[in-house]
C-alpha positions as CSV (number, residue, x, y, z in Angstrom):
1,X,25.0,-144.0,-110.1
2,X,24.0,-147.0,-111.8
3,X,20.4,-148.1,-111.3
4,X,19.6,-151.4,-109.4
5,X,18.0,-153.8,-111.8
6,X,15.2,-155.5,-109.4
7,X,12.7,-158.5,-110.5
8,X,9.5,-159.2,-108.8
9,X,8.2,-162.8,-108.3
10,X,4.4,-162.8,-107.2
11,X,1.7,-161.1,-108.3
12,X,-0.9,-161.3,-106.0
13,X,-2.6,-158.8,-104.0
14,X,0.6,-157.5,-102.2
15,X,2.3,-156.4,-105.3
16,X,0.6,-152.9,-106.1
17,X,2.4,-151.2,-103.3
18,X,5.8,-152.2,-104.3
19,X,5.1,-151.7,-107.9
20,X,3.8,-147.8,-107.4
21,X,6.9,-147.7,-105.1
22,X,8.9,-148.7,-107.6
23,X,7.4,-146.5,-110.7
24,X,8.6,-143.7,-108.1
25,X,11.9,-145.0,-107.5
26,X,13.0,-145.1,-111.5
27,X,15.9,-143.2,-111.5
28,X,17.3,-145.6,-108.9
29,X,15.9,-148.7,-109.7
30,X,15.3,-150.4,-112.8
31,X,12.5,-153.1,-113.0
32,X,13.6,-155.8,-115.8
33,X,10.7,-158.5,-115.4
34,X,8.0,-159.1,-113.4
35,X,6.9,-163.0,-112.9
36,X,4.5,-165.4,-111.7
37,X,3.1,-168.4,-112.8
38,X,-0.3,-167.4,-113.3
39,X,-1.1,-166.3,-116.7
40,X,-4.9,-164.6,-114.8
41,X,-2.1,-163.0,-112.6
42,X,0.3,-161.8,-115.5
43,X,-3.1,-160.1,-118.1
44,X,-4.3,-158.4,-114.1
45,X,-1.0,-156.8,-113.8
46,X,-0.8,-155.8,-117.3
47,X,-4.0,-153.8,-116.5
48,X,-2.4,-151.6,-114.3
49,X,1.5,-151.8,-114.7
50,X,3.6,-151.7,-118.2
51,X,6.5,-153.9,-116.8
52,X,7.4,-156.7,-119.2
53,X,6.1,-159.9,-117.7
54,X,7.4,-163.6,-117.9
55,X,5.6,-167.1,-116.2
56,X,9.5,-168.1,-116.5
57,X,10.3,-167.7,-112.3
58,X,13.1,-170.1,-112.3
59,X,15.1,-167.6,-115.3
60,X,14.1,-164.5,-113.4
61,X,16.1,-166.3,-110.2
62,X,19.2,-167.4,-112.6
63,X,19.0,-164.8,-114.6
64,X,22.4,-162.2,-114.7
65,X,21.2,-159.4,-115.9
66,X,19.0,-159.2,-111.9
67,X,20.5,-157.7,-109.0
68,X,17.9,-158.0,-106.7
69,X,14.4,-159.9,-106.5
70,X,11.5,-158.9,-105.2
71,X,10.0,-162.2,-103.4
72,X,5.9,-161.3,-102.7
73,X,4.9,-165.0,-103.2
74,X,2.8,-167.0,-100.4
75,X,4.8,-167.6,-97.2
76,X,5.2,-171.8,-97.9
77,X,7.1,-170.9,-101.1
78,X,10.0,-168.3,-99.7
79,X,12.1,-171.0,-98.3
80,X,13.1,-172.3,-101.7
81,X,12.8,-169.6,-103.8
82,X,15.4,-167.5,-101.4
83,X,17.9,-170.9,-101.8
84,X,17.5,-170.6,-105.5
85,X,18.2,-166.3,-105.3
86,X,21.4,-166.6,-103.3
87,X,22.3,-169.6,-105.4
88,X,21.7,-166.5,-108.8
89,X,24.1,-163.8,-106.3
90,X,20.7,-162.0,-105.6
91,X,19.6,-159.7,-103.0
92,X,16.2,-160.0,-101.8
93,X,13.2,-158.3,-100.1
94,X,10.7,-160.7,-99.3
95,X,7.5,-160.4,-98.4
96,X,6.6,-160.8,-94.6
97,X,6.6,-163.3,-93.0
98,X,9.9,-165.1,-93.7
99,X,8.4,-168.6,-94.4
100,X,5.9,-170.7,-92.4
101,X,8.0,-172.1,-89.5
102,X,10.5,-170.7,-87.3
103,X,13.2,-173.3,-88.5
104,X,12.6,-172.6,-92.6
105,X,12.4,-169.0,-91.5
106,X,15.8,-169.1,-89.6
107,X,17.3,-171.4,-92.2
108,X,16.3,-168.1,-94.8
109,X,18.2,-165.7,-92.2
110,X,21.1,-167.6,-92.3
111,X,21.7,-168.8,-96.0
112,X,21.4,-165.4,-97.1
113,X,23.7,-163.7,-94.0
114,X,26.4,-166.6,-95.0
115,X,25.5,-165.5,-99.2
116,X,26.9,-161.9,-98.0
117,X,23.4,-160.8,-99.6
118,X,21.1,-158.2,-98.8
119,X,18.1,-159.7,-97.3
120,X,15.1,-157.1,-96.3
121,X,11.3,-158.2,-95.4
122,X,8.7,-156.1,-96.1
123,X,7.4,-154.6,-92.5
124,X,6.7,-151.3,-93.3
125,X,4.6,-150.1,-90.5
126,X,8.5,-148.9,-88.5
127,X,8.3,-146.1,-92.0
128,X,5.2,-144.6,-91.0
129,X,5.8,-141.0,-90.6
130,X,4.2,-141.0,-86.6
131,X,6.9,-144.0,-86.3
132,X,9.8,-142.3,-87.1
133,X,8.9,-139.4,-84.8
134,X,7.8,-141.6,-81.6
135,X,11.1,-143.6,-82.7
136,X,13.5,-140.0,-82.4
137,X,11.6,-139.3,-79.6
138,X,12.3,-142.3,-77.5
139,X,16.3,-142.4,-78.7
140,X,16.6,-139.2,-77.2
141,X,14.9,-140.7,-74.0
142,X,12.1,-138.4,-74.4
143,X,9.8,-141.2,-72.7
144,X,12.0,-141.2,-69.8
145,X,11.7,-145.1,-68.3
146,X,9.1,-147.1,-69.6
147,X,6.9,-148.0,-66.7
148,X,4.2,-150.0,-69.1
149,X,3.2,-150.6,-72.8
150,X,0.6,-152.3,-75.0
151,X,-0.4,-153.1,-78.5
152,X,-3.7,-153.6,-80.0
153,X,-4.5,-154.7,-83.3
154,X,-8.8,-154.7,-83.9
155,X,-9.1,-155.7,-87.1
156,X,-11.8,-157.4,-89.3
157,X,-11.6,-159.5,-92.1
158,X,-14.9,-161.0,-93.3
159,X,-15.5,-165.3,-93.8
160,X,-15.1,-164.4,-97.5
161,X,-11.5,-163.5,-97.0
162,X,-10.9,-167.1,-95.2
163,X,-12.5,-168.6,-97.8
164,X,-10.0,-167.9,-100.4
165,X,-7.8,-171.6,-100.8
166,X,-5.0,-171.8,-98.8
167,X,-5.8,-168.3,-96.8
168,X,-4.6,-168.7,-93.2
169,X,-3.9,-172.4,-93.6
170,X,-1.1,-173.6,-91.6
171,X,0.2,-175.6,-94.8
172,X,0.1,-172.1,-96.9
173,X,0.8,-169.2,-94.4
174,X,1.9,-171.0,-91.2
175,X,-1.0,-169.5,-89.0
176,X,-3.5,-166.7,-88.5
177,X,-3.9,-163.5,-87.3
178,X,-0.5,-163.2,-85.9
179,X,1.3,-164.1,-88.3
180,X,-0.6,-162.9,-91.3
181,X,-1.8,-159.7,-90.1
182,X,-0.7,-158.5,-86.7
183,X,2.8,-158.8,-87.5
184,X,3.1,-155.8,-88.9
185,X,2.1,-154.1,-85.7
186,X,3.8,-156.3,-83.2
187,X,7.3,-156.2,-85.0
188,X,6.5,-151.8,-85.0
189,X,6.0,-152.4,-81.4
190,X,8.9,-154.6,-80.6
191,X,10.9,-152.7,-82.4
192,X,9.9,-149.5,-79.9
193,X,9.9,-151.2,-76.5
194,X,12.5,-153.9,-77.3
195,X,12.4,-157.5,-76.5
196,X,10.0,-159.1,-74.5
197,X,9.3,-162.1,-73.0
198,X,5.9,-163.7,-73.1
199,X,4.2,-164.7,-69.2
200,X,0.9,-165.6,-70.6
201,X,-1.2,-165.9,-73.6
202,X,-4.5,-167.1,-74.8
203,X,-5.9,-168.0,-78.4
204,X,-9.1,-169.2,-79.9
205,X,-10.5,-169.4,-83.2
206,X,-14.1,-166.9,-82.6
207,X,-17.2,-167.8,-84.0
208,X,-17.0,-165.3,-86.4
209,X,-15.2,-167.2,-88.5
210,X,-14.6,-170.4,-89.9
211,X,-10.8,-171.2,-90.4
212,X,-8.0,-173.2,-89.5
213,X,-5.7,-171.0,-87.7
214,X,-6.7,-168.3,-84.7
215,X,-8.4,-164.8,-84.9
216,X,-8.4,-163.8,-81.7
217,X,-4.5,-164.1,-79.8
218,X,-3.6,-162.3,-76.6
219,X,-0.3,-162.5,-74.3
220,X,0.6,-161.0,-71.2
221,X,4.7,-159.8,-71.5
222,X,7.3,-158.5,-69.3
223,X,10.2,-155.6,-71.7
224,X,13.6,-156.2,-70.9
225,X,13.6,-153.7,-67.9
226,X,10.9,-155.9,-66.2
227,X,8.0,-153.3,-67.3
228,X,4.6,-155.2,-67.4
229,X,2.6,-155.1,-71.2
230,X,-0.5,-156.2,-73.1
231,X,-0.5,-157.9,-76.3
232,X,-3.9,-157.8,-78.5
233,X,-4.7,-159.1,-81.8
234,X,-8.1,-159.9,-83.9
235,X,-9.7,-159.9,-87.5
236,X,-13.3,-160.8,-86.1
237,X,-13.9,-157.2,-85.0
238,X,-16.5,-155.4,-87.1
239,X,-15.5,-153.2,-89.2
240,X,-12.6,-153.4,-88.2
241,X,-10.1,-149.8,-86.1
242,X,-7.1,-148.6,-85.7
243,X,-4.2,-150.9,-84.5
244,X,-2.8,-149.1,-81.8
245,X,0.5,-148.8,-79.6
246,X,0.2,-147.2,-76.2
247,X,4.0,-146.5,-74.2
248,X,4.0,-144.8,-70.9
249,X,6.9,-143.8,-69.6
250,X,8.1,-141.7,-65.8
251,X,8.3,-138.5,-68.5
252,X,4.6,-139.1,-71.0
253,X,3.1,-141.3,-72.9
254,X,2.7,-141.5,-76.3
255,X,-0.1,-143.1,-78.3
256,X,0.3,-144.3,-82.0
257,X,-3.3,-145.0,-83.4
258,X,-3.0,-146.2,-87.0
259,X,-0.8,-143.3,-88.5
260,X,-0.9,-141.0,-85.8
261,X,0.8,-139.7,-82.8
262,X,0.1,-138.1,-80.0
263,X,2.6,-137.5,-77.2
264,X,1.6,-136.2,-73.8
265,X,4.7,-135.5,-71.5
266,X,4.2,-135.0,-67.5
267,X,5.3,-130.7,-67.7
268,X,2.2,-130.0,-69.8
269,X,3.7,-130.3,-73.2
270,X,2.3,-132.0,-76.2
271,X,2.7,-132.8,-79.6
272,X,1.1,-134.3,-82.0
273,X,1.0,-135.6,-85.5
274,X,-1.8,-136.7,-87.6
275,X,-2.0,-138.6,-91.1
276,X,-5.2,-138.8,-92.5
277,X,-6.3,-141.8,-94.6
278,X,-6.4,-145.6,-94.1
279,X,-4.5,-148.2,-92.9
280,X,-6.0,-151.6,-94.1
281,X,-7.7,-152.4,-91.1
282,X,-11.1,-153.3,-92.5
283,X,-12.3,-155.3,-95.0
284,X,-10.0,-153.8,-98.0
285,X,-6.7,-155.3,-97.0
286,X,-4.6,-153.0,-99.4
287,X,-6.7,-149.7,-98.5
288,X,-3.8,-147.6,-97.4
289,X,-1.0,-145.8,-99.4
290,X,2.4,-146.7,-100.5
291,X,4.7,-144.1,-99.1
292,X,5.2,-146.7,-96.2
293,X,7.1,-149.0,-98.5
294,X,8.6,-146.6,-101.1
295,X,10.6,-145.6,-97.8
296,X,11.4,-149.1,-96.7
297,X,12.4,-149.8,-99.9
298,X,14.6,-146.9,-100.1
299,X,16.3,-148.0,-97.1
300,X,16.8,-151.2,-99.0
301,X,18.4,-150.0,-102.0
302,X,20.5,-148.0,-99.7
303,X,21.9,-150.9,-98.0
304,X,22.8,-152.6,-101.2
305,X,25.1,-149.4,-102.0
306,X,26.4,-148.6,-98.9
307,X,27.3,-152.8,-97.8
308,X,25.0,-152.4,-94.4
309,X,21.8,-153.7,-93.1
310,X,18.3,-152.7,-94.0
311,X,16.2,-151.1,-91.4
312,X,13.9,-154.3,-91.3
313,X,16.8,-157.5,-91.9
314,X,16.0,-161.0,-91.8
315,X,17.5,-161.1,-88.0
316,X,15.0,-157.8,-87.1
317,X,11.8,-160.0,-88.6
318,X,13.0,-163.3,-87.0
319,X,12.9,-162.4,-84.0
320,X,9.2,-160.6,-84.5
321,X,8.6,-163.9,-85.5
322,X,9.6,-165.3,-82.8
323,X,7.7,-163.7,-80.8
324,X,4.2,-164.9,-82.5
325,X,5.8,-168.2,-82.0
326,X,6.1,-167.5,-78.2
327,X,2.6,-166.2,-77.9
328,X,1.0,-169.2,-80.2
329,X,3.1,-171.7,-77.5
330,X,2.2,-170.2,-74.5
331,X,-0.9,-170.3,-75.7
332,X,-1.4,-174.3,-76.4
333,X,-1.5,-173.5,-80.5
């Protein structure tokens, strides 16, 4: 089978991931250029990665010999850079979020659906190994009715991480801790529970930090079957935990804290499922492994071949965006 040639545009922090996914993935994939169009970017990556390099963005998106790109840019530049990749025949997998507003967001969805591209966003918290099991639990309806959930995300990021330019800016990322971090755990636990609708919500900007956008966001929400939940979210608490998904159902409950699972069900049974390590909750934002995305991106590749949907497509992340947007709404932001 031929290999997928892939180019990746951006070269900031949330490249190493991909990149050690993609070193894996050789005999599938074949990496022809990565860009961006800061030289202090390009010599940092040559560090650590022997890819050939290029500042030349605009050929990478044009160029023919490029199947797919690899969009890890900041959230105020995906709109256009998607436009110019389904303009090149490209499929893409874009770094969450899809852009900074619902409407350039939705506009991405759509121009790539009517391209009859592959478009994928990088959410990788559904490949987490204590995902996938809670996930084949509940299609099997081992949770019986879901009587009540919640999510939790307790975070920290110190003032040093705000004060990098443009980090949390609306004009840059299009908000804060929802959007830049808590996604990732809120679009897991969406995609668990279902879709929700959002009763209540409250944000605030804590004195913790100084920043534009909110660090502290929580919502009251009613699931589809009319089951009450709690939605938590912060990056001002010290040094930072596990984010955690709690799901009770008439059968059990089952907890996922960080990468792990516990499930306790109502006859006594129990099972659990524990992954040691990190998960980038504290002060290192990139402190966890790759295997996360080296399976999302797996998924992605197979969707290219087999003319389907990737796991996480732009429709699954819009409407996780959406639901930030709800919660910032409700809550006067």
């Amino acid at each position: 089978m031929a290999r997928i040639r892939i180019g990746i545009i951006g070269l900031g922090n949330a490249v190493e991931p991909h990149a050690k996914s993609l070193m894996d993935l050789d005999n599938r994939v074949e990496v022809v250029v990565a860009a961006s169009r800061s030289e202090d970017r390009l010599r940092n990556f040559a560090q650590r990665f022997s890819f050939p390099m290029t500042t030349d963005v605009e050929g990478v998106l044009a160029s023919r010999d490029i199947d797919a790109v690899w969009i890890l840019t900041p959230p105020n530049s995906h709109f256009e850079l998607v436009k110019q990749a389904a303009q090149g025949r490209k499929h893409v997998l874009l770094e969450k979020p899809l852009d900074i507003t619902l409407e350039r967001a939705a506009a991405i969805v759509a121009a790539m659906r009517g391209s009859g591209l592959t478009l994928g966003v990088t959410l990788q918290h559904r490949f987490r190994p204590a995902t996938l099991r809670l996930k084949a639990i509940m299609a099997e309806d081992g949770l019986g009715t879901i009587g009540a959930a919640s999510c939790t995300v307790p975070w920290w990021r110190p003032q040093a991480y705000y004060d990098q330019p443009g980090r949390c800016t609306l004009a840059r990322d299009g908000g804060g801790v929802l959007l830049t971090q808590a996604i990732h755990t809120l679009d897991l636990f969406r995609s668990l529970v279902g879709d929700m609708t959002v009763t209540a919500a409250t944000a605030a900007t804590t004195p913790v930090h100084r920043m534009e956008t909110e660090d502290f966001a929580a919502a009251l929400v009613l699931l589809a079957n009319g089951a009450p939940g709690v939605i938590q979210a912060t990056t001002a608490a010290y040094p930072g935990g596990e984010e955690r998904i709690e799901i009770m159902g008439s059968l059990g409950t089952a907890w996922l804290a960080g990468g792990n699972l516990r499930v306790a069900w109502l006859d006594g049974r129990e099972e659990v499922l524990r992954q040691e390590g990190p998960t980038g909750g504290g002060a290192n934002v990139m402190d966890f492994p790759h295997d996360w995305h080296r399976l999302l991106i797996t998924d992605f590749l197979d969707a290219i071949k087999e003319g389907r949907d990737p796991v996480v497509s732009g429709e699954e992340a819009l409407k996780s965006q959406e639901l930030i947007g709800e919660i910032l709404e409700k809550a006067g932001w």
